[in-house]
py3Dmol code that shows the C-alpha trace and the ligand (Angstrom):
import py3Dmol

protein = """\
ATOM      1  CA  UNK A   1     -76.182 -10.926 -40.678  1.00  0.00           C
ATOM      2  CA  UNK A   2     -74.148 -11.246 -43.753  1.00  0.00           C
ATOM      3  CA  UNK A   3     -74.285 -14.109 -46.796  1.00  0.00           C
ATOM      4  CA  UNK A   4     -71.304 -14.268 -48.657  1.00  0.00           C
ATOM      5  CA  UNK A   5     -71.693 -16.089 -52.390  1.00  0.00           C
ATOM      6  CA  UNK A   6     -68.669 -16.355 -53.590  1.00  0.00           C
ATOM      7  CA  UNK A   7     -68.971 -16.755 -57.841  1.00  0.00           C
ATOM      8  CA  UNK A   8     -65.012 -17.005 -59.140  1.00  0.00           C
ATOM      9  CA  UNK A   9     -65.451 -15.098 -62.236  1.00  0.00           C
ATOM     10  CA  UNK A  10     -68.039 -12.172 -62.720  1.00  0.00           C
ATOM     11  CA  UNK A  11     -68.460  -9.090 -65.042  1.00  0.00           C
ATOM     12  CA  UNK A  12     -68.705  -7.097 -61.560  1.00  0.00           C
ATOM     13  CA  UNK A  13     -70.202  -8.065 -58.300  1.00  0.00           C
ATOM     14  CA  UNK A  14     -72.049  -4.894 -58.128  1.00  0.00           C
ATOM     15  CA  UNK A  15     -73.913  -6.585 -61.390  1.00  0.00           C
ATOM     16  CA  UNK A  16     -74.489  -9.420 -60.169  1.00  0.00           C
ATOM     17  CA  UNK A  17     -76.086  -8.534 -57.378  1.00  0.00           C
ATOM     18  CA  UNK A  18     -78.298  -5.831 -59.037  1.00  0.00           C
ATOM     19  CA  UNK A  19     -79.840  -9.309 -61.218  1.00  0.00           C
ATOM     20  CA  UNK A  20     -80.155 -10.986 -57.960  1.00  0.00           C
ATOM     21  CA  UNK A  21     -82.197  -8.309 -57.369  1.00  0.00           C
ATOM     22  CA  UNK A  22     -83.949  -8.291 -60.643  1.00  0.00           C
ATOM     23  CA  UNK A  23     -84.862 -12.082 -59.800  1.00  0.00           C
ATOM     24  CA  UNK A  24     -86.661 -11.629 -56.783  1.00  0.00           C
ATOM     25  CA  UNK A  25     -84.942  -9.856 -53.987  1.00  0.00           C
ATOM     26  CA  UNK A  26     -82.352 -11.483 -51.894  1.00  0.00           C
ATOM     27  CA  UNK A  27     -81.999 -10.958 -47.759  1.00  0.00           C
ATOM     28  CA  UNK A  28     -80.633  -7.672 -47.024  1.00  0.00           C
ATOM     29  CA  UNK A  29     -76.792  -8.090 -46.140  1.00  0.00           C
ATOM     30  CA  UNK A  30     -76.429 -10.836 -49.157  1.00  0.00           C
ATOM     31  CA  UNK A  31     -72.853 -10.279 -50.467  1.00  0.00           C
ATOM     32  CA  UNK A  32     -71.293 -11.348 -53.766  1.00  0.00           C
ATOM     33  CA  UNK A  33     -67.797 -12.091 -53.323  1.00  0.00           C
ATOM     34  CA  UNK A  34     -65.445 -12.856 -56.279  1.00  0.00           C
ATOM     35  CA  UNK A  35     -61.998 -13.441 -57.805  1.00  0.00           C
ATOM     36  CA  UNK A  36     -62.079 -11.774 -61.133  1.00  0.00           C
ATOM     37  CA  UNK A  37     -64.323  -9.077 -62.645  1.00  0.00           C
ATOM     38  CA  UNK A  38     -64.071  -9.287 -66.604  1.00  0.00           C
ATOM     39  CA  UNK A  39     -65.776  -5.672 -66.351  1.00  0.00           C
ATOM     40  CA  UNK A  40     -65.313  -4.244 -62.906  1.00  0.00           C
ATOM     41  CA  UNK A  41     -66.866  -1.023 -62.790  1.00  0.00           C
ATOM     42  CA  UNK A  42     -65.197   2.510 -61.113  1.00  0.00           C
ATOM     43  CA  UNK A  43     -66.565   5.837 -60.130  1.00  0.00           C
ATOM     44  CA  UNK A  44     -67.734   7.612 -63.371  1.00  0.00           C
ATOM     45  CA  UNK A  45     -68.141   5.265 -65.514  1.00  0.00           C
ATOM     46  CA  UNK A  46     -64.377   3.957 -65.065  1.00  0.00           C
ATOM     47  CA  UNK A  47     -63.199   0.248 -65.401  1.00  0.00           C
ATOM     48  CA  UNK A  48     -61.489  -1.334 -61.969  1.00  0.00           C
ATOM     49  CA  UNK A  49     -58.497  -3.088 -62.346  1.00  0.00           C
ATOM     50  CA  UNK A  50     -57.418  -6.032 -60.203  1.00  0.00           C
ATOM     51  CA  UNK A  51     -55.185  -9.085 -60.633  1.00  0.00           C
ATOM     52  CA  UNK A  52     -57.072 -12.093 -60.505  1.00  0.00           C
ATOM     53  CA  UNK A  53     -57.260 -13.635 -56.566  1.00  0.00           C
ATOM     54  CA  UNK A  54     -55.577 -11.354 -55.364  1.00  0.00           C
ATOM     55  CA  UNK A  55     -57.581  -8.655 -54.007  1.00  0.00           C
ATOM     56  CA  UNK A  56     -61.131  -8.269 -52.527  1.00  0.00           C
ATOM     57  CA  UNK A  57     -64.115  -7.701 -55.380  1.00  0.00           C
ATOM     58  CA  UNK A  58     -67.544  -7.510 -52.811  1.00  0.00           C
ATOM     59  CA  UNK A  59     -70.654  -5.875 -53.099  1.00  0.00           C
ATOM     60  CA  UNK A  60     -72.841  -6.042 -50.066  1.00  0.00           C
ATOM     61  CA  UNK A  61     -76.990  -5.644 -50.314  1.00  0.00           C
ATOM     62  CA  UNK A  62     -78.805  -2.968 -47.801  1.00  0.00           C
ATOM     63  CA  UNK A  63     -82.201  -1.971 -47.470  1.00  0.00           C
ATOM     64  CA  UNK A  64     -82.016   1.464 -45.976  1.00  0.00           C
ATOM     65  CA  UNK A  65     -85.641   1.969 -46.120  1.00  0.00           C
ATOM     66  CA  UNK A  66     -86.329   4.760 -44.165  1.00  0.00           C
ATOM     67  CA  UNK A  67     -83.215   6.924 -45.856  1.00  0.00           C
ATOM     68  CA  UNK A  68     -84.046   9.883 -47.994  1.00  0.00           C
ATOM     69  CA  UNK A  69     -81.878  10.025 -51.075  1.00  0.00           C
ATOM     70  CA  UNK A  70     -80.766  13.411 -50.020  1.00  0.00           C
ATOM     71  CA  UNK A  71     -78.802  12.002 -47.105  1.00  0.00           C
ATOM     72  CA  UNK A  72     -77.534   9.293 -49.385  1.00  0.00           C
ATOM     73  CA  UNK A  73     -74.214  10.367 -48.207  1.00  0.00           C
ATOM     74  CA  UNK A  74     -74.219   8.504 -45.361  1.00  0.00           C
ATOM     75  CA  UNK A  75     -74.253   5.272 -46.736  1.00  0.00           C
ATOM     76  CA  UNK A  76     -70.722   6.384 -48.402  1.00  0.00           C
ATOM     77  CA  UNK A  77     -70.282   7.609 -44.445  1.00  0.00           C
ATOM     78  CA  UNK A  78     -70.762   3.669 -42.821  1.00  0.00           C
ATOM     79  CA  UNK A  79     -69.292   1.780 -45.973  1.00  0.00           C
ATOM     80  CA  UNK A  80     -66.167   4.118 -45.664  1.00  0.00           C
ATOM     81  CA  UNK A  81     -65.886   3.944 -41.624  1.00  0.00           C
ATOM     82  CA  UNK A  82     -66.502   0.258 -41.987  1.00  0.00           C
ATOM     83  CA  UNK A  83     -63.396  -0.400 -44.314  1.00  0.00           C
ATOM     84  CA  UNK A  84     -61.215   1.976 -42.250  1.00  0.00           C
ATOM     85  CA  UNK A  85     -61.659   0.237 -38.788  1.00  0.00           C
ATOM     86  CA  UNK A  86     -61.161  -2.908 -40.434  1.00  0.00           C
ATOM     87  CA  UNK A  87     -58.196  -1.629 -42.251  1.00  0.00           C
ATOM     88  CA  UNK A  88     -56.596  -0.183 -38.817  1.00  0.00           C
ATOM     89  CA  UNK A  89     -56.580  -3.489 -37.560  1.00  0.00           C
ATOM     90  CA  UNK A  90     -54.443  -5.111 -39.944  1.00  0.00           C
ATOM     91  CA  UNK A  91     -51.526  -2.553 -38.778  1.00  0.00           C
ATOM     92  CA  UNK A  92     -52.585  -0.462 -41.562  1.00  0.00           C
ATOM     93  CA  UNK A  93     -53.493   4.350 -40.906  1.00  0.00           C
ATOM     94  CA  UNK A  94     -55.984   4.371 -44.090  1.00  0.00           C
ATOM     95  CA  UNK A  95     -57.592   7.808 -44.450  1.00  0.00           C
ATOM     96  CA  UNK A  96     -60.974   8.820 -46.453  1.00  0.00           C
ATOM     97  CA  UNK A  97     -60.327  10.796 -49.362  1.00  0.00           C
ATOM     98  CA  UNK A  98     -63.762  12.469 -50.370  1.00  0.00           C
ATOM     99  CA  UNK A  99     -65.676  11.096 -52.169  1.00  0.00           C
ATOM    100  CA  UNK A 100     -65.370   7.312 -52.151  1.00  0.00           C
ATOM    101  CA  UNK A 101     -61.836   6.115 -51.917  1.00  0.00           C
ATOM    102  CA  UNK A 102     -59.639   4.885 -49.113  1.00  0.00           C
ATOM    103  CA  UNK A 103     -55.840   6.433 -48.778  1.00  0.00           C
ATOM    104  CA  UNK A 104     -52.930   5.453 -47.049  1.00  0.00           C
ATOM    105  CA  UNK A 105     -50.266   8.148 -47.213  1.00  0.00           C
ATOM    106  CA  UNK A 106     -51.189   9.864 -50.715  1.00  0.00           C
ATOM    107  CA  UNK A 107     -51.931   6.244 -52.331  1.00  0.00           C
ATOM    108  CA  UNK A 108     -55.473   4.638 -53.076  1.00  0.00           C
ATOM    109  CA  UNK A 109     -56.289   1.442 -51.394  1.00  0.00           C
ATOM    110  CA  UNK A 110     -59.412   1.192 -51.737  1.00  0.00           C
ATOM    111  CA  UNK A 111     -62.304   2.602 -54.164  1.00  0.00           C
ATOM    112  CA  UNK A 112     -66.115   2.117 -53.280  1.00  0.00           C
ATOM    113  CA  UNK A 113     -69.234   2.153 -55.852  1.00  0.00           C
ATOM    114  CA  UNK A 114     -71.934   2.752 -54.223  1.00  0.00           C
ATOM    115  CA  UNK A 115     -75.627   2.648 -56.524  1.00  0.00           C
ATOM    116  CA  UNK A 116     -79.093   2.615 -55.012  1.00  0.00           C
ATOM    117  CA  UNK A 117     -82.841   2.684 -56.301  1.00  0.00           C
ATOM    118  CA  UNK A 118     -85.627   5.110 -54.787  1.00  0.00           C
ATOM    119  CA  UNK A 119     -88.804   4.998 -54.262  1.00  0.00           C
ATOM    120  CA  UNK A 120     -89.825   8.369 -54.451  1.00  0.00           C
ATOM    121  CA  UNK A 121     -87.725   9.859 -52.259  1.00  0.00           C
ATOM    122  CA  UNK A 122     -86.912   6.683 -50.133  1.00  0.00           C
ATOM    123  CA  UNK A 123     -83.612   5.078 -51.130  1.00  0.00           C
ATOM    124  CA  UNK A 124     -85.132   1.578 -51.421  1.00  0.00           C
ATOM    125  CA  UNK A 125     -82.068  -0.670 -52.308  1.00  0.00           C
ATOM    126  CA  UNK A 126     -78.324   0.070 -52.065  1.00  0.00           C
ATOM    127  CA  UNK A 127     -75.541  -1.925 -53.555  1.00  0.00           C
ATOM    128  CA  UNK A 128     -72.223  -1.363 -52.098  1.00  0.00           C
ATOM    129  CA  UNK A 129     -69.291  -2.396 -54.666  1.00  0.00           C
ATOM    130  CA  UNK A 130     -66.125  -2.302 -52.672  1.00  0.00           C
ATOM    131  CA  UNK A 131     -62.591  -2.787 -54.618  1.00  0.00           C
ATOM    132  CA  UNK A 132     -60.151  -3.623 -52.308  1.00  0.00           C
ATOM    133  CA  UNK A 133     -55.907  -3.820 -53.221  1.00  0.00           C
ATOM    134  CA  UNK A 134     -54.813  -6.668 -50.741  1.00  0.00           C
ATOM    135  CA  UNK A 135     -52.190  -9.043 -52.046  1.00  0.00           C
ATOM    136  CA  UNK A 136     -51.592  -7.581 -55.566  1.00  0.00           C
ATOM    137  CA  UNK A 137     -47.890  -6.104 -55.229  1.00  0.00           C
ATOM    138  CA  UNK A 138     -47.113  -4.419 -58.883  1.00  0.00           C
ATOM    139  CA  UNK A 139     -49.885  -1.593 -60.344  1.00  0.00           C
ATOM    140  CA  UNK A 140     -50.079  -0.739 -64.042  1.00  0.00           C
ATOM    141  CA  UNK A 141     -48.138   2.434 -65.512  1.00  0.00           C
ATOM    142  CA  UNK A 142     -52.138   4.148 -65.364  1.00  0.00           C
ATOM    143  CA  UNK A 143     -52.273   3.336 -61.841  1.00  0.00           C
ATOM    144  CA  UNK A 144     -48.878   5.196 -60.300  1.00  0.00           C
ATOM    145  CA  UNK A 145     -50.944   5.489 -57.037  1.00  0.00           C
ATOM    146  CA  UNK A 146     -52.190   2.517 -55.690  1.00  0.00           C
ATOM    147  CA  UNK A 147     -51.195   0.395 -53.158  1.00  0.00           C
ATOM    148  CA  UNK A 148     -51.907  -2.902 -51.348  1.00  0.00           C
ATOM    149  CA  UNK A 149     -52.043  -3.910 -48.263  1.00  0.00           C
ATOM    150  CA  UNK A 150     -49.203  -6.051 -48.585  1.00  0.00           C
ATOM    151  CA  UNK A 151     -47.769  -3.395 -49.992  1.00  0.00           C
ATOM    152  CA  UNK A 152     -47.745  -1.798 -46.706  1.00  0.00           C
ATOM    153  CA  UNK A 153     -47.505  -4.361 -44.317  1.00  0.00           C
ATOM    154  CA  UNK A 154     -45.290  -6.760 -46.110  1.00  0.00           C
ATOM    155  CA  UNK A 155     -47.370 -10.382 -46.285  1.00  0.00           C
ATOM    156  CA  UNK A 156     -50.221 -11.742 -47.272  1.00  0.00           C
ATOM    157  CA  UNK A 157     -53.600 -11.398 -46.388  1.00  0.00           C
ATOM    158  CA  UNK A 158     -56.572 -13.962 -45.671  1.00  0.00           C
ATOM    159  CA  UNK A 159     -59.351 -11.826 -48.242  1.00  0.00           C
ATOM    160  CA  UNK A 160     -62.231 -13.763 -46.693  1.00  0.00           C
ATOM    161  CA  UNK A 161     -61.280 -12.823 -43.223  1.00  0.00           C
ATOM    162  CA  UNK A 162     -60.688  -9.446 -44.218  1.00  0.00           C
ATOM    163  CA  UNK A 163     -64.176  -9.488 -45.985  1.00  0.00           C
ATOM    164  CA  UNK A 164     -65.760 -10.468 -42.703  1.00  0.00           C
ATOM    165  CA  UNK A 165     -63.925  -8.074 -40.721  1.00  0.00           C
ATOM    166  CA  UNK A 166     -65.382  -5.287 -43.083  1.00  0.00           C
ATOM    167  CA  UNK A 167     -68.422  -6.201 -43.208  1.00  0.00           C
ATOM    168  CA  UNK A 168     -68.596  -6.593 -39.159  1.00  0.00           C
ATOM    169  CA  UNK A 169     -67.467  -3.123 -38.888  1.00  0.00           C
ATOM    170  CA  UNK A 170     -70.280  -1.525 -41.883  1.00  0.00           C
ATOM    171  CA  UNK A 171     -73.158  -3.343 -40.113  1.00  0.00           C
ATOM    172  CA  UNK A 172     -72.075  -1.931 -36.794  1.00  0.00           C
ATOM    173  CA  UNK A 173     -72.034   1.777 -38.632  1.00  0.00           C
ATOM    174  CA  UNK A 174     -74.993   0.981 -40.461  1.00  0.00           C
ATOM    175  CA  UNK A 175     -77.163  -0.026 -37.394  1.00  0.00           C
ATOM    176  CA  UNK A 176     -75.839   3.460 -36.041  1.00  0.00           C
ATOM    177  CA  UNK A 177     -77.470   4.730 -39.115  1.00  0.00           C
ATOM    178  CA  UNK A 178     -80.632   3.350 -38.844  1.00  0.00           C
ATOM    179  CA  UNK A 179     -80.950   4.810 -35.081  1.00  0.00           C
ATOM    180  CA  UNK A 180     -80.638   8.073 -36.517  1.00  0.00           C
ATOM    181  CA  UNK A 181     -76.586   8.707 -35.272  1.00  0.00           C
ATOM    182  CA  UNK A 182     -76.212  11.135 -37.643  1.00  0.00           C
ATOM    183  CA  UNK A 183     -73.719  13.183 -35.420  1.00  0.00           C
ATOM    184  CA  UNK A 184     -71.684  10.518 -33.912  1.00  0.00           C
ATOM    185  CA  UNK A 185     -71.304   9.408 -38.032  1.00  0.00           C
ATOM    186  CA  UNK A 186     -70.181  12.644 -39.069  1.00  0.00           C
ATOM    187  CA  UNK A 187     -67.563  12.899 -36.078  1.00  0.00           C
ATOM    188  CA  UNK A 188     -65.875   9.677 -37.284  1.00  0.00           C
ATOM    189  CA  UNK A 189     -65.954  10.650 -40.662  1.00  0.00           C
ATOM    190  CA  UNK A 190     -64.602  13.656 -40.116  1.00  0.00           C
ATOM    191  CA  UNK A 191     -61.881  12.403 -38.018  1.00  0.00           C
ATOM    192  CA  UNK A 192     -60.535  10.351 -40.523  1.00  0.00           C
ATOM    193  CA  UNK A 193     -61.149  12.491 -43.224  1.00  0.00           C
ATOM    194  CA  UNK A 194     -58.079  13.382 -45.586  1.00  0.00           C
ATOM    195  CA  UNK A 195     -57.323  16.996 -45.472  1.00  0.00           C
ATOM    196  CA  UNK A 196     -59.994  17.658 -43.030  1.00  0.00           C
ATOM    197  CA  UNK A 197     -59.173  20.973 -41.622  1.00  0.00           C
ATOM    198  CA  UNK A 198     -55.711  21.483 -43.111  1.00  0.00           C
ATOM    199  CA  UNK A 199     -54.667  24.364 -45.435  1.00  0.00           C
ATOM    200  CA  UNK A 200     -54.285  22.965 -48.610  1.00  0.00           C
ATOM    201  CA  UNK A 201     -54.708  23.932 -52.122  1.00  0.00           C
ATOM    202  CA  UNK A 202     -57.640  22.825 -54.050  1.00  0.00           C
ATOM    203  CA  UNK A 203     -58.944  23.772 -57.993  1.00  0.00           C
ATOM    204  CA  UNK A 204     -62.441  24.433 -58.896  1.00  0.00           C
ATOM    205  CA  UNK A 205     -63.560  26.297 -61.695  1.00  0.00           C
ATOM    206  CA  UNK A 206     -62.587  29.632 -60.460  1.00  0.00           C
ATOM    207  CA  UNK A 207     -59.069  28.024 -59.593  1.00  0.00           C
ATOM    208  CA  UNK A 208     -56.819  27.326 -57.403  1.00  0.00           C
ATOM    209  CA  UNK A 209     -57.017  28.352 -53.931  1.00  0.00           C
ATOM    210  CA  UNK A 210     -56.120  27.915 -50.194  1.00  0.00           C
ATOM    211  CA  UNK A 211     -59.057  25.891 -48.318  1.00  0.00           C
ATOM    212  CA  UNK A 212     -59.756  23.959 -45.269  1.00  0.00           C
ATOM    213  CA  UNK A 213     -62.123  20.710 -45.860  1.00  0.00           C
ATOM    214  CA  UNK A 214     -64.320  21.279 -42.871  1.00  0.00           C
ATOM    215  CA  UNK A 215     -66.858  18.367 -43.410  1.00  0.00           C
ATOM    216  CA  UNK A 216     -69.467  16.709 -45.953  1.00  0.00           C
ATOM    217  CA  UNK A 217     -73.103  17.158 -46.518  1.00  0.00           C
ATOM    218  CA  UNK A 218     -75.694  14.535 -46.294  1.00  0.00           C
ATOM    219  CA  UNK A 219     -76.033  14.706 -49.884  1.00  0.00           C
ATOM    220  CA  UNK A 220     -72.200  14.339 -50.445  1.00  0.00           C
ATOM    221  CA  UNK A 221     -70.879  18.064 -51.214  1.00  0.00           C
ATOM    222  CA  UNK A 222     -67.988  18.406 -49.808  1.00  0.00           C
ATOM    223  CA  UNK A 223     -67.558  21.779 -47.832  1.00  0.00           C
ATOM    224  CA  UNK A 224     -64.442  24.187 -47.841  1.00  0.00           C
ATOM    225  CA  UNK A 225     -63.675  27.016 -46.282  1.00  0.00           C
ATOM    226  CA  UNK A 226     -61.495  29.345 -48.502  1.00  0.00           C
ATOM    227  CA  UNK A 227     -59.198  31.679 -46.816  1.00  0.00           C
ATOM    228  CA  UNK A 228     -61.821  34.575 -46.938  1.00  0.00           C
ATOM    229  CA  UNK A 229     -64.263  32.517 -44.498  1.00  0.00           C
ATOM    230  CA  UNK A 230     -66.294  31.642 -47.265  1.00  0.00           C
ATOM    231  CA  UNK A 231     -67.389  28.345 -47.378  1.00  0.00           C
ATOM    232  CA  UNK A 232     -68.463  26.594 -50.783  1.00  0.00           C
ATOM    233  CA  UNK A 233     -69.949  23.217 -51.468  1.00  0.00           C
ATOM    234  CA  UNK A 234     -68.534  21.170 -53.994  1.00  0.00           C
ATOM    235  CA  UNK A 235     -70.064  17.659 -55.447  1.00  0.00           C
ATOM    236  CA  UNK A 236     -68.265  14.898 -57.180  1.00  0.00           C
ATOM    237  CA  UNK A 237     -65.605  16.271 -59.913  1.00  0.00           C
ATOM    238  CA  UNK A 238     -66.417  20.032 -58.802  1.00  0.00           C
ATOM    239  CA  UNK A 239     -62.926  20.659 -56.899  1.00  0.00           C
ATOM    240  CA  UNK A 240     -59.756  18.678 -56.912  1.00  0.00           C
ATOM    241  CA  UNK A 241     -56.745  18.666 -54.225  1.00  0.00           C
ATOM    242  CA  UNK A 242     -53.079  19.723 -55.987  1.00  0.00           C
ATOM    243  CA  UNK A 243     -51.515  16.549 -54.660  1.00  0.00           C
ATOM    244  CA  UNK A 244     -48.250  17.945 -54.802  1.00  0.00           C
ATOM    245  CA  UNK A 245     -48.243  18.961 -51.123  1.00  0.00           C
ATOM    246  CA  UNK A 246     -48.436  16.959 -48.138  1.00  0.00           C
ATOM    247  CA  UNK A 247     -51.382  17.453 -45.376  1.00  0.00           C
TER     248      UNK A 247
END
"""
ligand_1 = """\
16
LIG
C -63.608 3.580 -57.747
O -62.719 3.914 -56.982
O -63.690 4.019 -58.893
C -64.655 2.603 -57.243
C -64.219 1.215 -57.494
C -65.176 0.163 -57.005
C -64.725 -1.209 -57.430
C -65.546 -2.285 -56.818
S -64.863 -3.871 -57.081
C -66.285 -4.630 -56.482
C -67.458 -3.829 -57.022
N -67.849 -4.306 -58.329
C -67.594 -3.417 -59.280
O -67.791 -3.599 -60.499
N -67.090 -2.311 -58.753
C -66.984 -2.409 -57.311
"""
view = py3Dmol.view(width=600, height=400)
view.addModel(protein, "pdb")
view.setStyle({"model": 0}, {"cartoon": {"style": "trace"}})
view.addModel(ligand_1, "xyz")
view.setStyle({"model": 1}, {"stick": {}})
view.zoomTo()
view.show()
């Protein structure tokens, strides 16, 4: 199913998988696993910090095939369900915070980068970078909040057992996928969606306002319903949550 490489040092896994790729294309569900990233890359064009060995740096190879890129969403959907099941089980109540990061309480755990290719319309490859925080205890000042899962459960982790855990859990969502479960996707999601259906106060360009995160698009806007029963759709960097409330 899966075939872990593990390289110690990398510029980012996600990179080095896109030249595997270059060279000649490897099995679908090859995975580059490393220690250090020299240039680990974030959402946006931002840099990913981690500690060297002590947290999870994968990217994972798919072949959706039959996906059109405007339900590209979904593969944000499996990768995000896969990391919270596996999460759960290490004693851990992660939530997904729209778009592509993993929360427990109000603190980030977890970031995902997810890039693909298209033909025509097709998404043709997908390479899903996930950034895990597992045994790394102290943040930088520019980080105030992240945390680990030691952090939160108080010991160390086994990273390559927690990479196979993960991975278990995306191929499981990801052969739901394939079969079309569009619905039973979006129900998980939803359920473990941060904010989903609470009242909390968001900031677009208009301002701030009152809304209710009632679900996201196959294409990845997220939908709110402002206290007038309109609902808007927002993509990546459109709204923002205050943070200063709780859920
Ligand atoms: C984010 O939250 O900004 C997304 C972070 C994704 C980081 C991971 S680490 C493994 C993979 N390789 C990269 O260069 N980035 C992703």
């Amino acid at each position: 199913m899966f075939d872990i490489k593990y390289i110690e040092e990398v510029d980012s896994t996600n990179i080095t998988l896109w030249e595997l790729l270059k060279n000649g294309e490897p099995v679908e569900g090859t995975v580059i696993l490393s220690d250090y990233q020299h240039h680990g890359r974030g959402q946006q064009g931002n840099s990913w910090h981690s500690e060297k060995s002590l947290n999870l740096l994968a990217s994972v190879f798919l072949k959706p095939e039959i996906l059109p890129v405007d339900y590209h969403f979904y593969l944000s959907k499996i990768v995000s369900l896969g990391i919270i099941d596996a999460l759960k089980h290490y004693g851990i109540t992660p939530r997904i915070k729209w778009p592509n990061d993993i929360l427990v309480d109000k603190q980030k755990i977890c970031g995902i980068l997810i890039e693909n290719t298209l033909e025509g319309s097709i998404i043709k490859q997908t390479v899903a970078g996930i950034g895990m925080n597992v045994n790394q205890t102290g943040f930088p000042d520019y980080l105030p909040n992240a945390t680990s899962i030691y952090n939160q459960i108080n010991g160390l982790t086994d990273i390559a057992d927690l990479l196979r855990d993960i991975l278990k859990k995306i191929w499981m969502y990801y052969t739901e996928l394939k079969q079309n479960s569009f619905e039973l996707i979006d129900e998980l999601y939803r359920n473990n969606l941060f904010g989903y259906y609470s009242w909390l106060t968001y900031i677009d360009k208009t301002g701030t306002f009152r809304g209710q995160i009632i679900g996201a698009r196959a294409d990845g806007a997220l939908r709110i319903r402002k206290e007038n029963g309109e609902v808007h759709q927002y993509y990546f960097k459109e709204v923002e949550w205050l943070n200063s409330e709780c859920p």
